[in-house]
TORFILUM-18004 format. One line per 3 residues: number of its first residue (from 1); their letters; for each residue x, y, z of N, C-alpha, C. Coordinates in nm, 2 decimals, always signed. Layout:
BEGIN
NUM = A = X Y Z X Y Z X Y Z | ...
END
This chain:
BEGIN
1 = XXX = -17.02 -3.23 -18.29 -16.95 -3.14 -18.20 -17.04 -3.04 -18.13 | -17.17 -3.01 -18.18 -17.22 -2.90 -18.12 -17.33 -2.97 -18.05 | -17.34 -3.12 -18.02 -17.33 -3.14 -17.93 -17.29 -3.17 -17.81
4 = XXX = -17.15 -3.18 -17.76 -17.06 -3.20 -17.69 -17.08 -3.03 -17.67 | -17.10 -2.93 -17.70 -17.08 -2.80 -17.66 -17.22 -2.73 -17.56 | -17.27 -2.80 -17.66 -17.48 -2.81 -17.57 -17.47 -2.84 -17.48
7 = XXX = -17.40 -2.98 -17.42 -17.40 -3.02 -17.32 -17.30 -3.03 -17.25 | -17.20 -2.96 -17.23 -17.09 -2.92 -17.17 -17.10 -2.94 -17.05 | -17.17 -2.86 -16.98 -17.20 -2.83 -16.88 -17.28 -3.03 -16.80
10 = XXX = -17.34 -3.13 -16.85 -17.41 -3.23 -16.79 -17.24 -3.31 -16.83 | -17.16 -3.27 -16.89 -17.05 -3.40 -16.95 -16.93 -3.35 -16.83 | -16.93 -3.21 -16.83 -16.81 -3.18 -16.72 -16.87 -3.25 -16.57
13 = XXX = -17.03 -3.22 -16.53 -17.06 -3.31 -16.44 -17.04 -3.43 -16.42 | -17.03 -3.50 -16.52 -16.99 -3.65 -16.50 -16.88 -3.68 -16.50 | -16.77 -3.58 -16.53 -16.66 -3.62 -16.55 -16.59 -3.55 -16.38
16 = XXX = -16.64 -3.44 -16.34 -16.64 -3.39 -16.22 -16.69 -3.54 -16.10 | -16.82 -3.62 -16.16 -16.81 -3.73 -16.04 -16.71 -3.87 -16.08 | -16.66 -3.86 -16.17 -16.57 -3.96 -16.22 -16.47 -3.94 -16.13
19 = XXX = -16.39 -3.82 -16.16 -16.27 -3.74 -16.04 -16.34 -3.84 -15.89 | -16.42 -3.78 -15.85 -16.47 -3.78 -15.73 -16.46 -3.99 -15.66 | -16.46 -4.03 -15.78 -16.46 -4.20 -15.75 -16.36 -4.18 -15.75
22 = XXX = -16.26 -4.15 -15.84 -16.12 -4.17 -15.82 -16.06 -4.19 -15.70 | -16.10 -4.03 -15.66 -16.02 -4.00 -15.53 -16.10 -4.09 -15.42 | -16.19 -4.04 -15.40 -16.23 -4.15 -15.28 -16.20 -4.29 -15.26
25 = XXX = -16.20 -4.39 -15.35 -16.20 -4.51 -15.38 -16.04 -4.50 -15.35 | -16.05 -4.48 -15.43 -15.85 -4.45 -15.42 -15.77 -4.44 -15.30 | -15.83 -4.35 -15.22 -15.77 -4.32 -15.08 -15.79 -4.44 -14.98
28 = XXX = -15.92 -4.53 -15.02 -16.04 -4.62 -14.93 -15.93 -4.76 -14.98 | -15.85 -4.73 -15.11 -15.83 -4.89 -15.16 -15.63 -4.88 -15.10 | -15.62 -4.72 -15.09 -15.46 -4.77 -15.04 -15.46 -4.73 -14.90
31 = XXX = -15.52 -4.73 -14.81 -15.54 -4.76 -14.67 -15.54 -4.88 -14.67 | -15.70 -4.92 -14.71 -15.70 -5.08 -14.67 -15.57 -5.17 -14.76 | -15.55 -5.16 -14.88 -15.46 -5.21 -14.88 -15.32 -5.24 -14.83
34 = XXX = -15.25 -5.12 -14.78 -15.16 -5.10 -14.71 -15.17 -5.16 -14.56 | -15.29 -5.17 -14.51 -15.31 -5.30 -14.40 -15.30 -5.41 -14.46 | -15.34 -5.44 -14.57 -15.42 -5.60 -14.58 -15.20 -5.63 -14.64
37 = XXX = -15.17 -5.54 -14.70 -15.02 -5.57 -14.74 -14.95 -5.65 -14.60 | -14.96 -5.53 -14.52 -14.85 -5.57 -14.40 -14.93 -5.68 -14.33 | -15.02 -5.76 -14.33 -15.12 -5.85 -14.27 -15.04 -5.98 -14.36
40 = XXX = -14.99 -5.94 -14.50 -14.93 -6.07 -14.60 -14.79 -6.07 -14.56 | -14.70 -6.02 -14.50 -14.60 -6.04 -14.41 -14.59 -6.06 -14.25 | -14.69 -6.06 -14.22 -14.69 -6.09 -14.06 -14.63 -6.18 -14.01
43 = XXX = -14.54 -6.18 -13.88 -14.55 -6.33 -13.85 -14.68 -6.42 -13.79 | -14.81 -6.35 -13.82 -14.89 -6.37 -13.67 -14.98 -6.46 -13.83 | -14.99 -6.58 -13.82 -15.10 -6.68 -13.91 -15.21 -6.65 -13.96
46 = XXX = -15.28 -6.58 -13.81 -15.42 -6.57 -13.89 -15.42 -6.41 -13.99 | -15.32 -6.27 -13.96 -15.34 -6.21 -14.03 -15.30 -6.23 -14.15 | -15.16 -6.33 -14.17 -15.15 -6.37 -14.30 -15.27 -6.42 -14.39
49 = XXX = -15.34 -6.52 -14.28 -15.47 -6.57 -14.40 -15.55 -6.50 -14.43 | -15.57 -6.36 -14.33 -15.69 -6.28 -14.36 -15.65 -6.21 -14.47 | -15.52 -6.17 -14.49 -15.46 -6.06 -14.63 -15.47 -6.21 -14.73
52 = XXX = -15.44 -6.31 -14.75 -15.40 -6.39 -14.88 -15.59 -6.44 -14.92 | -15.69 -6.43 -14.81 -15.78 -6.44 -14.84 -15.89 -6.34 -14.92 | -15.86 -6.22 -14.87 -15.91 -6.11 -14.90 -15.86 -6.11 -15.07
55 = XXX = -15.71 -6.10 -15.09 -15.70 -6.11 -15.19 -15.75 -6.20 -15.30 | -15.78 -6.31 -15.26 -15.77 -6.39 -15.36 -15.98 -6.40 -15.36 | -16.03 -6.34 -15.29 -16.18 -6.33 -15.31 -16.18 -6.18 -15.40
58 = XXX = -16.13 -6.10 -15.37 -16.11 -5.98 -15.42 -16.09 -6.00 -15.61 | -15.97 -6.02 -15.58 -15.92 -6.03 -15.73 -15.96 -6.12 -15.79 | -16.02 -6.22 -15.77 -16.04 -6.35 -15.83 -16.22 -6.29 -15.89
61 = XXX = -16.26 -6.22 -15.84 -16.44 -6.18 -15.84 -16.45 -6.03 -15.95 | -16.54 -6.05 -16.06 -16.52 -5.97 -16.16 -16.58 -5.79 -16.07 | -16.51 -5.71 -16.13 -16.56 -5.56 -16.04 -16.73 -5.52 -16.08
64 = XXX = -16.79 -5.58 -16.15 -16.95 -5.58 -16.17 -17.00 -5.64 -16.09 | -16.97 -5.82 -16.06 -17.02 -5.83 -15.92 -17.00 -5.79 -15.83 | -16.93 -5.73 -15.77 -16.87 -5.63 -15.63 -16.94 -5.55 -15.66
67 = XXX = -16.99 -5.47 -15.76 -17.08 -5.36 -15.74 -17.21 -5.37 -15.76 | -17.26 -5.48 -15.85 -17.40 -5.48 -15.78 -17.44 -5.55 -15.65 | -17.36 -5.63 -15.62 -17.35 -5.67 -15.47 -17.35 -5.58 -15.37
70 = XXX = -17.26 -5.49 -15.36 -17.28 -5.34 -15.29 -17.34 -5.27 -15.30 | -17.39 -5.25 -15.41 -17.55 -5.20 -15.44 -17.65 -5.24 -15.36 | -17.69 -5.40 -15.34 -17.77 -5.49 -15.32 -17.74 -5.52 -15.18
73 = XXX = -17.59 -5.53 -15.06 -17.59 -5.54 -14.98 -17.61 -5.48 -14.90 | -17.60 -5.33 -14.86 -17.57 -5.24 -14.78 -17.67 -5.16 -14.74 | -17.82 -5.19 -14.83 -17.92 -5.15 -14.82 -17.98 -5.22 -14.70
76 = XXX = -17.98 -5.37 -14.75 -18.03 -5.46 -14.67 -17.95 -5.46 -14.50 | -17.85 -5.37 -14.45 -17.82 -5.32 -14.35 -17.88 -5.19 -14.27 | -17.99 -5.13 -14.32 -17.98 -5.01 -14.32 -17.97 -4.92 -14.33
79 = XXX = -17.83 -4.93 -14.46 -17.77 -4.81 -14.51 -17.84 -4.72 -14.65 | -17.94 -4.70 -14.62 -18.00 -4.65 -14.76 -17.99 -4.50 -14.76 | -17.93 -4.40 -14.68 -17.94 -4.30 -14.71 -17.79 -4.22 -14.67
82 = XXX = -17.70 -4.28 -14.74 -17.58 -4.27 -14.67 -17.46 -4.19 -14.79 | -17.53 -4.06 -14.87 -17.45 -4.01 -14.94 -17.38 -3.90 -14.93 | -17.24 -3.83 -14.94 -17.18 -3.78 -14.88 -17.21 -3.67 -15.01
85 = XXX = -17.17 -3.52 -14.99 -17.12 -3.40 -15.03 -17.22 -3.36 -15.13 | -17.32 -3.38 -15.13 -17.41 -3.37 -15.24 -17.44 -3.51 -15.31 | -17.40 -3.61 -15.34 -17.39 -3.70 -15.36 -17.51 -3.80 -15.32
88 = XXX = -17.58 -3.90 -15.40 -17.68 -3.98 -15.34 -17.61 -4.12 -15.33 | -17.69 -4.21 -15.25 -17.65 -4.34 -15.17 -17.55 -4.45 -15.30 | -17.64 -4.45 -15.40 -17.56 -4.52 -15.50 -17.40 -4.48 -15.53
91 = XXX = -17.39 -4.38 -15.49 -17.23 -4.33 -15.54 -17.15 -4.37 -15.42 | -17.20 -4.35 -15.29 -17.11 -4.41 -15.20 -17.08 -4.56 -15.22 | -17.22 -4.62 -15.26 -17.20 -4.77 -15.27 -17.12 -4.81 -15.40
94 = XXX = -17.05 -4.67 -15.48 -16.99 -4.78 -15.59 -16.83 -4.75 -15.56 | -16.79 -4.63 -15.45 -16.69 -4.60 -15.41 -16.64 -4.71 -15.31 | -16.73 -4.77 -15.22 -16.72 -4.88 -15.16 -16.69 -5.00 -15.22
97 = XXX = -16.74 -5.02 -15.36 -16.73 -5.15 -15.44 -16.56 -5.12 -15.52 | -16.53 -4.97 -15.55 -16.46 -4.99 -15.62 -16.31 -5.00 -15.50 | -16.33 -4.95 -15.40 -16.25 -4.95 -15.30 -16.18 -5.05 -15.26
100 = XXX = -16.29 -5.17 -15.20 -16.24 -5.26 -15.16 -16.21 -5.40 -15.32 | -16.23 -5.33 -15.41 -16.17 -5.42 -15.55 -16.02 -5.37 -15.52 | -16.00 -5.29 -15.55 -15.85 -5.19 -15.60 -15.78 -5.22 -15.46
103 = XXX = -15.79 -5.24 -15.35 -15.76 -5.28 -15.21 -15.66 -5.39 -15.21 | -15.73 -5.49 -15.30 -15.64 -5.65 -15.32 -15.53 -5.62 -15.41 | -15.54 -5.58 -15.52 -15.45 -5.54 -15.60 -15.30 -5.39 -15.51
106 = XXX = -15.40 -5.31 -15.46 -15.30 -5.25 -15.40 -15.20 -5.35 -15.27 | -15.25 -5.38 -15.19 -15.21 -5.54 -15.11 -15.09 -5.56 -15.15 | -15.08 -5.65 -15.28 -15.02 -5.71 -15.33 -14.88 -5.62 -15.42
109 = XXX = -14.93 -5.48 -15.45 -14.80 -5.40 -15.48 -14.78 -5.37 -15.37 | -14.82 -5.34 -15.26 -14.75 -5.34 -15.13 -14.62 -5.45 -15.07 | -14.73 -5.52 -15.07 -14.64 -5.69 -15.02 -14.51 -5.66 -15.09
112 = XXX = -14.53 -5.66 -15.20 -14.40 -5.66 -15.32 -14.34 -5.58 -15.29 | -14.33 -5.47 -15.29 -14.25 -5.34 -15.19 -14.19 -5.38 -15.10 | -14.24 -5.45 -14.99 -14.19 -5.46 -14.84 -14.10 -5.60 -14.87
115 = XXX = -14.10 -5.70 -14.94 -14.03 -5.80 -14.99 -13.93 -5.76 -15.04 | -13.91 -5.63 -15.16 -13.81 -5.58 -15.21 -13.73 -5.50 -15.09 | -13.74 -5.49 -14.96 -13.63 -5.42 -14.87 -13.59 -5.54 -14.85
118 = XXX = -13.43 -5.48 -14.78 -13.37 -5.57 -14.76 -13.35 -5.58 -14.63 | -13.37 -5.79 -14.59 -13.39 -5.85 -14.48 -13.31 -5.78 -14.32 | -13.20 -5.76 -14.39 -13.14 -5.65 -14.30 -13.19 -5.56 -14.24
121 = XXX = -13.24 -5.45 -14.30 -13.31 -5.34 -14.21 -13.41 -5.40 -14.14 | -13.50 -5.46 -14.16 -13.60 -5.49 -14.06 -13.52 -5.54 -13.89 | -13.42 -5.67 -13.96 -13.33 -5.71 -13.87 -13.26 -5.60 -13.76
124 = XXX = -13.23 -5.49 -13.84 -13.18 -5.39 -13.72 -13.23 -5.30 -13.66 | -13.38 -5.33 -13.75 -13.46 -5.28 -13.63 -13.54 -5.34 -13.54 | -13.52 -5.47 -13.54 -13.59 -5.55 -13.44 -13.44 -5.56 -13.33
127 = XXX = -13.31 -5.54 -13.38 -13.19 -5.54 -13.26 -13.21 -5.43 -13.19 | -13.26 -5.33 -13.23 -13.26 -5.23 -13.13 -13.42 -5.21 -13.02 | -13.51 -5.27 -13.07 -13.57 -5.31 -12.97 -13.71 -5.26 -13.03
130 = XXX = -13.72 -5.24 -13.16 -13.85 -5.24 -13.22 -13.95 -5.36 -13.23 | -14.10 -5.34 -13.25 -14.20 -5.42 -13.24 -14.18 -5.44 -13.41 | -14.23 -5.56 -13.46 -14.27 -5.60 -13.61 -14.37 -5.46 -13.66
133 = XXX = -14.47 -5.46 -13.61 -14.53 -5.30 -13.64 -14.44 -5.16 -13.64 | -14.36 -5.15 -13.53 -14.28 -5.05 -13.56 -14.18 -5.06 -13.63 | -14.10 -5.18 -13.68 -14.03 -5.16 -13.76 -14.10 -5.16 -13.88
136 = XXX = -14.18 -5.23 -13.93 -14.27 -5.23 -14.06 -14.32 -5.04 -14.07 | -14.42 -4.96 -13.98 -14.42 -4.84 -14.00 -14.28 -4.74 -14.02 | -14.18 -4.76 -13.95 -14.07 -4.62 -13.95 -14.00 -4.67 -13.99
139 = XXX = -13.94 -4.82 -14.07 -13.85 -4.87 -14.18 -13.87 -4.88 -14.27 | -13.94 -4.99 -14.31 -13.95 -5.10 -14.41 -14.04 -5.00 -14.51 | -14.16 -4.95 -14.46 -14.24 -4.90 -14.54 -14.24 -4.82 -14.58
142 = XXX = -14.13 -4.68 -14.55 -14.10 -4.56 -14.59 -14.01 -4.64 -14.73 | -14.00 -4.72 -14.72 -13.84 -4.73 -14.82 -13.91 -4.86 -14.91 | -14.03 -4.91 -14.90 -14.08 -5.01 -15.00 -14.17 -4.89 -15.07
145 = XXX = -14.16 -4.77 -15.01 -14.29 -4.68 -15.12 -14.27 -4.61 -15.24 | -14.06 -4.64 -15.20 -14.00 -4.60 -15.33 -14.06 -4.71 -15.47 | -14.00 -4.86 -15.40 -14.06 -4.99 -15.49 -14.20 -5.00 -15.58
148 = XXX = -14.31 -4.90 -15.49 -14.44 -4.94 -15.50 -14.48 -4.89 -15.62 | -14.44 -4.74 -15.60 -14.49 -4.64 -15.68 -14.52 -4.69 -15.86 | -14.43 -4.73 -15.90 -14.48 -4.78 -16.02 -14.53 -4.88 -16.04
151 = XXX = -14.59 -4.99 -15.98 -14.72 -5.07 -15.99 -14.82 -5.00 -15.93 | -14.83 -4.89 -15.84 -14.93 -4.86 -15.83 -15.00 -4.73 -15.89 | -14.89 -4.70 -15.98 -14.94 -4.63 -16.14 -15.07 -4.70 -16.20
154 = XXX = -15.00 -4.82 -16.23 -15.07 -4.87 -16.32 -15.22 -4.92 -16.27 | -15.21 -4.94 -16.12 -15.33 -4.97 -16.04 -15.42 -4.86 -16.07 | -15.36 -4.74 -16.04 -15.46 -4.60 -16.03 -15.49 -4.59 -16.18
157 = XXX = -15.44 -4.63 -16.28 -15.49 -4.61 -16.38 -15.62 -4.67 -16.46 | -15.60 -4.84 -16.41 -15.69 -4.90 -16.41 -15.82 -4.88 -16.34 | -15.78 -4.80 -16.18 -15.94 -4.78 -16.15 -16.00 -4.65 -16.19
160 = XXX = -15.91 -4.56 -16.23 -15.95 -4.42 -16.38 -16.04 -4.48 -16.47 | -16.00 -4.57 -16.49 -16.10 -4.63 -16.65 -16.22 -4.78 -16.53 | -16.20 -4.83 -16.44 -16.32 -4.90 -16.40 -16.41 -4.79 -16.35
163 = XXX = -16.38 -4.66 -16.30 -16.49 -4.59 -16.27 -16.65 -4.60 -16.37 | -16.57 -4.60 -16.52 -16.67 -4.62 -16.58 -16.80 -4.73 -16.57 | -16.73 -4.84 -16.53 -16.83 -4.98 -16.51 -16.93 -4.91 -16.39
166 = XXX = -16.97 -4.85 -16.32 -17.05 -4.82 -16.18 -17.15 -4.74 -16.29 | -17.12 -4.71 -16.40 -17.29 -4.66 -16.46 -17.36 -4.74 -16.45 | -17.34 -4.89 -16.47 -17.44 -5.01 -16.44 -17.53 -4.99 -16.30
169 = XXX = -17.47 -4.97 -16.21 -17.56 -4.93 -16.04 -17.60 -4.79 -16.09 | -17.65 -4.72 -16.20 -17.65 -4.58 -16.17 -17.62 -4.43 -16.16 | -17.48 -4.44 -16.10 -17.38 -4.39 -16.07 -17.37 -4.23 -16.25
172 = XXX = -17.47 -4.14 -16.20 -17.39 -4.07 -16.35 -17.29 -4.02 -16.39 | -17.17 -4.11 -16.36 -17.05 -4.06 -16.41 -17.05 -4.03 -16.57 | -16.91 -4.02 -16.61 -16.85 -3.97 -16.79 -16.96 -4.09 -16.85
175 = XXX = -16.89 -4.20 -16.86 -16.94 -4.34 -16.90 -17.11 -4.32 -16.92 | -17.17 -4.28 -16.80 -17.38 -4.29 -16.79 -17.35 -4.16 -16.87 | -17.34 -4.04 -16.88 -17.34 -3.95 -16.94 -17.34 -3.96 -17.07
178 = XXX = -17.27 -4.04 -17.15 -17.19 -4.10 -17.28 -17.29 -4.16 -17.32 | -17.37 -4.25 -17.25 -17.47 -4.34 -17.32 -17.60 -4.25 -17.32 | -17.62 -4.15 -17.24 -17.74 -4.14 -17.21 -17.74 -4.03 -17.33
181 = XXX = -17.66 -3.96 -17.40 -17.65 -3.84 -17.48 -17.68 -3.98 -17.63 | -17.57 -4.06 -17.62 -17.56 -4.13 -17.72 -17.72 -4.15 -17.76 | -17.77 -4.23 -17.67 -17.97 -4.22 -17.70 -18.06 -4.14 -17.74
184 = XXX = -17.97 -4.00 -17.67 -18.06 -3.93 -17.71 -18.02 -3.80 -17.86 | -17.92 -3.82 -17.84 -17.90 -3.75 -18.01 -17.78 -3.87 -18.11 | -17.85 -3.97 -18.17 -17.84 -4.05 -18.24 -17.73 -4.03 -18.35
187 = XXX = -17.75 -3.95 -18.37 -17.69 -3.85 -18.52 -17.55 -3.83 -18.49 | -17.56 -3.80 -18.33 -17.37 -3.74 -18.31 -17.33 -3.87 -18.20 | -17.33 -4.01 -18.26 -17.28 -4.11 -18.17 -17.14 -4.07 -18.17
190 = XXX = -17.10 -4.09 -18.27 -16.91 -4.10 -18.30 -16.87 -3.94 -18.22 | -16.95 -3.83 -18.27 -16.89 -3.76 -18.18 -16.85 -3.78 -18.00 | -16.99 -3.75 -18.01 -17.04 -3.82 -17.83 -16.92 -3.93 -17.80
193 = XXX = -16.87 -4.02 -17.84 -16.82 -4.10 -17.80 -16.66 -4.06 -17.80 | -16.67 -4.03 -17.94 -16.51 -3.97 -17.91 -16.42 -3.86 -17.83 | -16.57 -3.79 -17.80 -16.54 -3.67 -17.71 -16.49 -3.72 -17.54
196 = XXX = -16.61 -3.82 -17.51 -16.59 -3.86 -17.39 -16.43 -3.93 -17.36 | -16.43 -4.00 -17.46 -16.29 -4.14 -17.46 -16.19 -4.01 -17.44 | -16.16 -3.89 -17.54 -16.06 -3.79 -17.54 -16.07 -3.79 -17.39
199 = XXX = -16.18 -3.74 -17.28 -16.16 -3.66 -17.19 -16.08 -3.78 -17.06 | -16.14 -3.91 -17.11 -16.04 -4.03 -17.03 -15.91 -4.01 -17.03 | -15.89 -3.98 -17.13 -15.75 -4.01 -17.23 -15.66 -3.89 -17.12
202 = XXX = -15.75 -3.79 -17.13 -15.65 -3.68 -17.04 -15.64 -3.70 -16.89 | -15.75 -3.75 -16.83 -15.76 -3.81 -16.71 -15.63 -3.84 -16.65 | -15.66 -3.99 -16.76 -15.50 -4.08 -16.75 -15.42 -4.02 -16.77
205 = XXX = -15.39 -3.94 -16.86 -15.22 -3.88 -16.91 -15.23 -3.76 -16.72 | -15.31 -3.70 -16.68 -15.25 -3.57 -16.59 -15.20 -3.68 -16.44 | -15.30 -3.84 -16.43 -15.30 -3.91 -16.29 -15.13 -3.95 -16.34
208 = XXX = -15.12 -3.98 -16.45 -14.96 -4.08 -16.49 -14.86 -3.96 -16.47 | -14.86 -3.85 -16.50 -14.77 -3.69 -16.50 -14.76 -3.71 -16.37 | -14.88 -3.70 -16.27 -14.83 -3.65 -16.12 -14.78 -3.80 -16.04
211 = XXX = -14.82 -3.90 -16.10 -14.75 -4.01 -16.00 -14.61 -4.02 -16.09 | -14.56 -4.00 -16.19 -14.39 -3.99 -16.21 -14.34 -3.84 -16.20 | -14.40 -3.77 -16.17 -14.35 -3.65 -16.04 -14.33 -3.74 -15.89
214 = XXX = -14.42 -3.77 -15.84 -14.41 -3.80 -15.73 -14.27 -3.94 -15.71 | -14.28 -4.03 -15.82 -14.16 -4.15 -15.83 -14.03 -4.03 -15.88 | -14.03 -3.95 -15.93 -13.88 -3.88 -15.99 -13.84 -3.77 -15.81
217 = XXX = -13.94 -3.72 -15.73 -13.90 -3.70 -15.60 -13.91 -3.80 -15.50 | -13.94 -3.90 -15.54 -13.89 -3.98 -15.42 -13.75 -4.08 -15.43 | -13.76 -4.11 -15.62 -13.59 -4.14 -15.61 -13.48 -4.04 -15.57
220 = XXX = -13.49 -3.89 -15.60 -13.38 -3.79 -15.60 -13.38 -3.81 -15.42 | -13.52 -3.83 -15.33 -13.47 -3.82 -15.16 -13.39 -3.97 -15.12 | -13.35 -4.05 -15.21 -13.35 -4.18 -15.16 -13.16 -4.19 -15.17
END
């Protein structure tokens, strides 16, 4: 325990850039998602193939390869000095890897959403003289985000706990933190380890509190 107190200060850091994948990645995977969704109901062919493709390279590809591949690609563009807020190049590149992983999966709770309205609204709003895009933005999608919300609990939860895989690129999040103490004070494994897993543990419980806040006010406006 007294070392988890020693180092307080290097474990809140990692756990402060853990936060930090979250959110970014997060924000990067339900944009694109939320395109590549409405791209899986199009009526236009090629966007449907570009969303059923994306997904199925996405999801089907383990999140280690995506990240040392982004590690490994993005350099070879150029991009070697491209880190945001204090942050160095490898953390952008695993927010990018983790982004467009969580992207496919978001997609597909989307799709599902927009499948669960019913055929009708879309229908009345293409009678009054809406585009497929505008009925999809000011209909369909306000009212599939009721649907979404709880699969994409479970999405955000899962990329709460793959943040940890990006220690492999470097990345010192909770996870690099966890090993790197583990090595070096031998004696307090079990602590060190149990301390970190606890701080997951709450992660996940405050991200699951505020998305069934957010599902308990979006049923009561519905």
């Amino acid at each position: 325990m007294d070392t988890l107190v020693d180092n307080r200060a290097e474990i809140w850091e990692g756990f402060r850039l853990t936060l930090w994948l979250l959110l970014t990645s997060g924000v990067l995977a339900t944009l694109l998602g939320t395109v590549l969704g409405s791209f899986r109901v199009s009526p236009v062919p090629t966007l449907r193939w570009i969303g059923t493709s994306y997904v199925n390279v996405f999801r089907n590809t383990p999140l280690v390869i995506i990240l040392v591949m982004s590690a490994a690609f993005w350099p070879t563009l150029g991009f070697n000095d491209v880190g945001f807020f204090g942050y160095n190049t490898f953390v952008t590149f695993a927010i990018l890897g983790l982004g467009l992983y969580t992207a496919a999966f978001v997609c597909e709770a989307v799709r599902s959403g927009i499948n669960s309205v019913a055929t009708g609204q879309a229908e009345a709003a293409r009678s009054v003289g809406m585009t497929f895009a505008q009925s999809l933005r000011l209909v369909v999608l306000p009212q599939a985000l009721r649907a979404v919300i709880p699969p994409l609990t479970s999405i955000y939860i899962a990329l709460a706990k793959n943040t940890s895989i990006t220690a492999i690129v470097g990345v010192p999040e909770a996870a690099y933190v966890m090993r790197r103490l583990s090595n070096k004070f031998t004696s307090d494994v079990y602590a060190i380890f149990f301390g970190i897993a606890a701080g997951y543990v709450v992660l996940v419980l405050v991200l699951s509190v505020l998305l069934r806040l957010a599902e308990r006010r979006l049923a009561v406006a519905r």
